[in-house]
KETOR-639639 format. One line per 4 residues: their letters; for each residue z, y, x of C-alpha. Coordinates in steps of 0.25 Angstrom, whole numbers, always signed. Example, Ala and Ser with C-alpha at 12.3 -4.5 7.8 and 13.67 -1.06 7.14 Angstrom:
2
as> +31/-18/+49; +29/-4/+55
END
This chain:
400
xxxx> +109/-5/-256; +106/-5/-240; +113/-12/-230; +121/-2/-221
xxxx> +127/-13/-212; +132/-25/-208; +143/-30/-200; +150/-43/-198
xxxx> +163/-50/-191; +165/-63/-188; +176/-71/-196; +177/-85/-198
xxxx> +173/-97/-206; +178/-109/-212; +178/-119/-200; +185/-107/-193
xxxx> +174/-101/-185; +165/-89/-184; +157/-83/-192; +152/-70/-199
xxxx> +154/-61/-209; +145/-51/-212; +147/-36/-219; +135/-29/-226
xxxx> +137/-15/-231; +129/-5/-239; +135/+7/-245; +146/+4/-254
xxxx> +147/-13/-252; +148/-22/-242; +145/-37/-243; +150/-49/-236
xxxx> +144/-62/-228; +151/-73/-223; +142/-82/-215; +146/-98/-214
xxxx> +142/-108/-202; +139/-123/-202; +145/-133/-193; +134/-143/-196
xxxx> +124/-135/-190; +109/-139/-189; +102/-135/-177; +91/-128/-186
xxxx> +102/-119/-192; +99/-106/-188; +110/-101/-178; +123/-94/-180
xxxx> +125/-84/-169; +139/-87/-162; +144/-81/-149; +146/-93/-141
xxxx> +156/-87/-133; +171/-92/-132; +176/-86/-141; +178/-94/-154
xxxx> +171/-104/-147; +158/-98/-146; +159/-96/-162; +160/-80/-163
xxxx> +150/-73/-172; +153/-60/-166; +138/-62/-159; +132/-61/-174
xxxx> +141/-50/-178; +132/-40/-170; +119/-44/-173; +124/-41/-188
xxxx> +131/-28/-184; +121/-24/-172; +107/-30/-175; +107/-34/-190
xxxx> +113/-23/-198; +107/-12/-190; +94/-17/-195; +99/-20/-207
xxxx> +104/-6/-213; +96/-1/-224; +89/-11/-228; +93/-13/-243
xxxx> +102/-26/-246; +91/-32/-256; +83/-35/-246; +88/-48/-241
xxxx> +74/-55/-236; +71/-42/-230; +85/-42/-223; +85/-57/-220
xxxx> +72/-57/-212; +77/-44/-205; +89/-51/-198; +77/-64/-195
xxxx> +69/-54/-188; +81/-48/-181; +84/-62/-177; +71/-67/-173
xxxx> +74/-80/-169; +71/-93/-177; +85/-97/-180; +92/-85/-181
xxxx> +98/-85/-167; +97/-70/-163; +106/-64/-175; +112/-77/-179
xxxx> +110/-84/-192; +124/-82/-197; +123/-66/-193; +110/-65/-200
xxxx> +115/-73/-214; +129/-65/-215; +119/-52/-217; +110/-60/-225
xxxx> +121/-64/-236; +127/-50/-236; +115/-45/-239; +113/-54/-251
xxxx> +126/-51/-256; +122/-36/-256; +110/-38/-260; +115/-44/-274
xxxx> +126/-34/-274; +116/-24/-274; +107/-30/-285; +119/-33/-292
xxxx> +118/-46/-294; +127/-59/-291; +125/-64/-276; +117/-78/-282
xxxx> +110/-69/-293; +104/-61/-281; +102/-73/-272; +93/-79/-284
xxxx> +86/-66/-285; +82/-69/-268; +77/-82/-270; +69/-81/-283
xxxx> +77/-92/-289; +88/-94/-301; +103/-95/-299; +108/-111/-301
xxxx> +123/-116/-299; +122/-126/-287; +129/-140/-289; +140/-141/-277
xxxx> +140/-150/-268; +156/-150/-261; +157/-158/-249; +172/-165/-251
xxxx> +171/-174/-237; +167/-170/-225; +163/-175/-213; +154/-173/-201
xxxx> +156/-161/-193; +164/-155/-203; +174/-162/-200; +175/-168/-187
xxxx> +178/-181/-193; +176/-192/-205; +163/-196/-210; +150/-193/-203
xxxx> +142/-186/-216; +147/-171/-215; +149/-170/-230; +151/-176/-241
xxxx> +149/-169/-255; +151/-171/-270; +139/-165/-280; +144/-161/-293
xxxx> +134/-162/-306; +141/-154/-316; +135/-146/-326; +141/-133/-318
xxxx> +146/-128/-306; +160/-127/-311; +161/-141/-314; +153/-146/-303
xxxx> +164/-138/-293; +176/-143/-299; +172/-158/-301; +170/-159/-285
xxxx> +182/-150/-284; +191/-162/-292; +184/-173/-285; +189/-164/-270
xxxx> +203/-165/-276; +202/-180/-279; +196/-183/-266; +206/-177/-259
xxxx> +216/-185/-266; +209/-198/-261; +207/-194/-249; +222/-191/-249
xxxx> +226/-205/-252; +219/-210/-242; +222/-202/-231; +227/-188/-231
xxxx> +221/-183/-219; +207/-185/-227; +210/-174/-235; +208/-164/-223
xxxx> +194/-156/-226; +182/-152/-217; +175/-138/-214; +169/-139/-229
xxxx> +181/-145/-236; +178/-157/-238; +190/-170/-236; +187/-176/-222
xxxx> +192/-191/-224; +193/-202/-213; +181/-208/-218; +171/-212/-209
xxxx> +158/-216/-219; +150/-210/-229; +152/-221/-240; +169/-219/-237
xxxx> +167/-205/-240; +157/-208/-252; +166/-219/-258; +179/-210/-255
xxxx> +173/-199/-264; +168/-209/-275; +180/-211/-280; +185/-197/-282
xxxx> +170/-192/-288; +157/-200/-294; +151/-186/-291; +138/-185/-282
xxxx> +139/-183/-268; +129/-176/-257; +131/-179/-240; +129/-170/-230
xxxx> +127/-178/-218; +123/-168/-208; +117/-181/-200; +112/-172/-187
xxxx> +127/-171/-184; +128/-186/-182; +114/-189/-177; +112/-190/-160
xxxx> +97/-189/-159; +94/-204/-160; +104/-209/-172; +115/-206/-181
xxxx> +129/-207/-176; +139/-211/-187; +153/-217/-190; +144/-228/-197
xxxx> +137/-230/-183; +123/-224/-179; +112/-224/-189; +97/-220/-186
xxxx> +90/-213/-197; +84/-225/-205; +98/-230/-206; +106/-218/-211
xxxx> +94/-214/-221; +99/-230/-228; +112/-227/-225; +109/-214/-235
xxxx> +104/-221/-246; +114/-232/-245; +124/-222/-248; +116/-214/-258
xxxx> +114/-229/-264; +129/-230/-264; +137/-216/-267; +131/-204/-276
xxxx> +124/-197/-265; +114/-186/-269; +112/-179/-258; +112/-181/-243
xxxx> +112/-167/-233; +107/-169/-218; +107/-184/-219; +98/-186/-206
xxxx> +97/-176/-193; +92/-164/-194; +78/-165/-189; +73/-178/-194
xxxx> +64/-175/-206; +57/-186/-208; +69/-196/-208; +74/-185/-220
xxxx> +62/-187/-227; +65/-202/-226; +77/-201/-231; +74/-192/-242
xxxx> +63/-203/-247; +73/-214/-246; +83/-207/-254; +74/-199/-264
xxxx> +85/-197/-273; +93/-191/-264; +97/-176/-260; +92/-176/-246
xxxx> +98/-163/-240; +93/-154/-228; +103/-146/-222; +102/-146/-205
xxxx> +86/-153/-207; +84/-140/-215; +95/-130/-211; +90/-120/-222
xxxx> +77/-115/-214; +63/-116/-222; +56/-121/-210; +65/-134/-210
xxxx> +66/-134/-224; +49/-135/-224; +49/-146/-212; +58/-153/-223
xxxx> +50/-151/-236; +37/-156/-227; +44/-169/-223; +53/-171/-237
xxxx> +64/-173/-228; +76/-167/-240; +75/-163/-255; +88/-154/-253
xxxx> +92/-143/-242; +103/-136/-239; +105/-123/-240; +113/-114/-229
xxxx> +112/-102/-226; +116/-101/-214; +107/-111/-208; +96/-100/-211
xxxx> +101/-86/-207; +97/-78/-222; +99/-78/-234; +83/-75/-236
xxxx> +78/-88/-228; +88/-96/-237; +82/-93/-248; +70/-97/-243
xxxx> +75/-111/-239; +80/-111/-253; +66/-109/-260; +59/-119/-250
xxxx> +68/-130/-255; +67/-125/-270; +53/-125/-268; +53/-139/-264
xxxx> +64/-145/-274; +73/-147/-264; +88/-145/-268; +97/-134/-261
xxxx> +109/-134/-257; +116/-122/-252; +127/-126/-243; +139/-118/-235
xxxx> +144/-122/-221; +154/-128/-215; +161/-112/-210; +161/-105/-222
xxxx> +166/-92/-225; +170/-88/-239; +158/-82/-243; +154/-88/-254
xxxx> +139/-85/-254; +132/-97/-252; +137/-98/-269; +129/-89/-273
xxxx> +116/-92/-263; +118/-105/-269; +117/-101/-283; +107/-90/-281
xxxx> +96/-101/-274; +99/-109/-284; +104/-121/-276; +107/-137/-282
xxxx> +117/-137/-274; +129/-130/-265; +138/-134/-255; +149/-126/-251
xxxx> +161/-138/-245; +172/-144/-254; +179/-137/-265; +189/-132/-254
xxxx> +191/-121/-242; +191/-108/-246; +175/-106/-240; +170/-119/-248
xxxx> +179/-113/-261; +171/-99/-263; +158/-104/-264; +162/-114/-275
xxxx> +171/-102/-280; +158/-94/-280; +150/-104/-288; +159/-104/-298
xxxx> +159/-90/-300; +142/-90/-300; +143/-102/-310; +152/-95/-321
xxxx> +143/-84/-318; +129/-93/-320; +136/-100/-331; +133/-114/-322
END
């Protein structure tokens, strides 16, 4: 099966912005991409080509529509849909910048997933069958990770720390899913109680209460769970270059490292993501000392490329890295960020964005990697819901 060409159109994500969808077809199908966007962006991401002009504030996608129509799928045609390293590096080569800046990091991945997809089509094999096939590795149910508060700039408000998200430990995936998803409901009838403004919900749908520290938020959801809990700080959104600036009043790093084991001391904190600026290595690898037993998580520090990921792995600045593929640009160099951290023991977890579309992909890349973890939002909007719906399919399926 050949590619015989590839368009694309602009639609919208969750937050209501632009963003792609891309068409592949060969003869007799055609297969679907939708490609998300972050607003937590770390300046290592690779860059989403926009139009920057006034219309939709600059946010237009109709720039990376022709180079998948005019430069990328011309160059494309023929080439068999199996050959997704082959194809990947094509578009790199086309691009030839270091951070995908040419063709556009979200034009390049909307072809990269539609080729995936036909590529399992073509084998006739389940979507995470096919991606286990890629990288050499067996299939495994993630354990969710569902971000029920949220804070920082995905909301605009509220608590500093950008997410806050129970970790199931069941013995499946089904299970896992719908104890968080009772826990959401009995929070939401806390939350109500209280206030029943606090029940509004972020970009991921998670509760946004007035609640301004992290031990609020923490205390709040320990009496609706006694379920672990994970933090996605996303520190470089508070930090000014010299400090960081929060409602608990500025903190230099050796303070906010102990204020990170006091709480992991207090509340049944496993993990922490982005807990210091994005460049700071060797505070990480501080931090990650201090608190040994702790799921220290790269997400900006690493931003899914393998030359950050290796900078990280010589200082042991994390043990845990986030996985987005969009941060990257293919599907291929993913899957290389993926094997250097399964080399190395670290945990992965493959995480979604803040605009979503309802492609529910990044389920079975999760499963096919054979992940420890995925997050995908609360157990609510429609974009969070079709991941975990997909899960749940792949679980029966797996018998897991």
């Amino acid at each position: 099966m050949k590619i015989k060409n590839i368009r694309a159109r602009e639609i919208l994500d969750s937050r209501g912005n632009p963003t792609l969808r891309v068409y592949l077809e060969t003869e007799g199908a055609e297969f679907i991409a939708g490609v998300p966007s972050g607003a937590s962006t770390g300046k290592h991401e690779a860059v989403e080509l926009r139009d920057g002009e006034k219309r939709l504030s600059g946010k237009g996608v109709l720039k990376a529509v022709e180079k998948i129509e005019d430069v990328i799928s011309p160059e494309l045609e023929g080439v068999p849909v199996t050959d997704q390293k082959e194809i990947d590096e094509k578009m790199c080569e086309l691009d030839g910048t270091d951070n995908k800046s040419e063709l556009g990091a979200n034009a390049m991945l909307g072809v990269s997933i539609a080729v995936t997809k036909a590529g399992a089509f073509y084998k006739g094999k389940p979507l995470y069958e096919y991606i286990s096939d890629l990288a050499e590795t067996e299939s495994k149910m993630p354990r969710p990770l569902l971000n029920v508060i949220n804070g920082g700039s995905h909301t605009g408000g509220g608590v500093d720390f950008q997410e806050f998200m129970l970790a199931p430990d069941e013995k499946s995936f089904e299970e896992n899913l719908f104890r968080a998803v009772e826990a959401y409901h009995k929070l939401k009838e806390e939350l109500k109680k209280q206030n029943s403004s606090w029940i509004n919900v972020g970009d991921e749908g998670g509760f946004v209460p007035g609640l301004e520290t992290p031990e609020e938020v923490l205390s709040l959801l320990g009496k609706v769970t006694d379920m672990e809990i994970v933090l996605d700080v996303a520190a470089t959104e508070f930090f000014n270059g010299a400090f960081y600036k929060t409602k608990m009043g500025k903190m230099g790093t050796d303070a906010l490292i102990d204020y990170y084991f006091k709480l992991v001391e207090k509340f049944p904190v496993i993990g922490i993501e982005d807990p210091l600026e994005e460049n700071d290595f060797e505070s990480w690898a501080k931090l990650s000392q201090k608190l040994e037993n702790t799921l220290i998580i790269g997400d900006d520090l690493l931003a899914t490329n393998p030359k950050r990921i290796k900078k990280a792995l010589r200082k042991q600045s994390c043990n845990g890295m986030i996985l987005k593929i969009n941060q990257i640009g293919t599907i291929t160099e993913s899957l290389e960020a993926a094997e250097l951290a399964k080399e190395n023991d670290w945990k992965i977890i493959v995480s979604h964005r803040s605009g979503e579309t309802t492609d529910s992909f990044i389920a079975d890349f999760a499963v096919g990697i054979g992940s420890e973890f995925i997050k995908t939002g609360a157990p609510a909007r429609g974009e969070r819901v079709v991941k975990y719906n997909r899960l749940l399919e792949i679980g029966e399926e797996l018998n897991l």
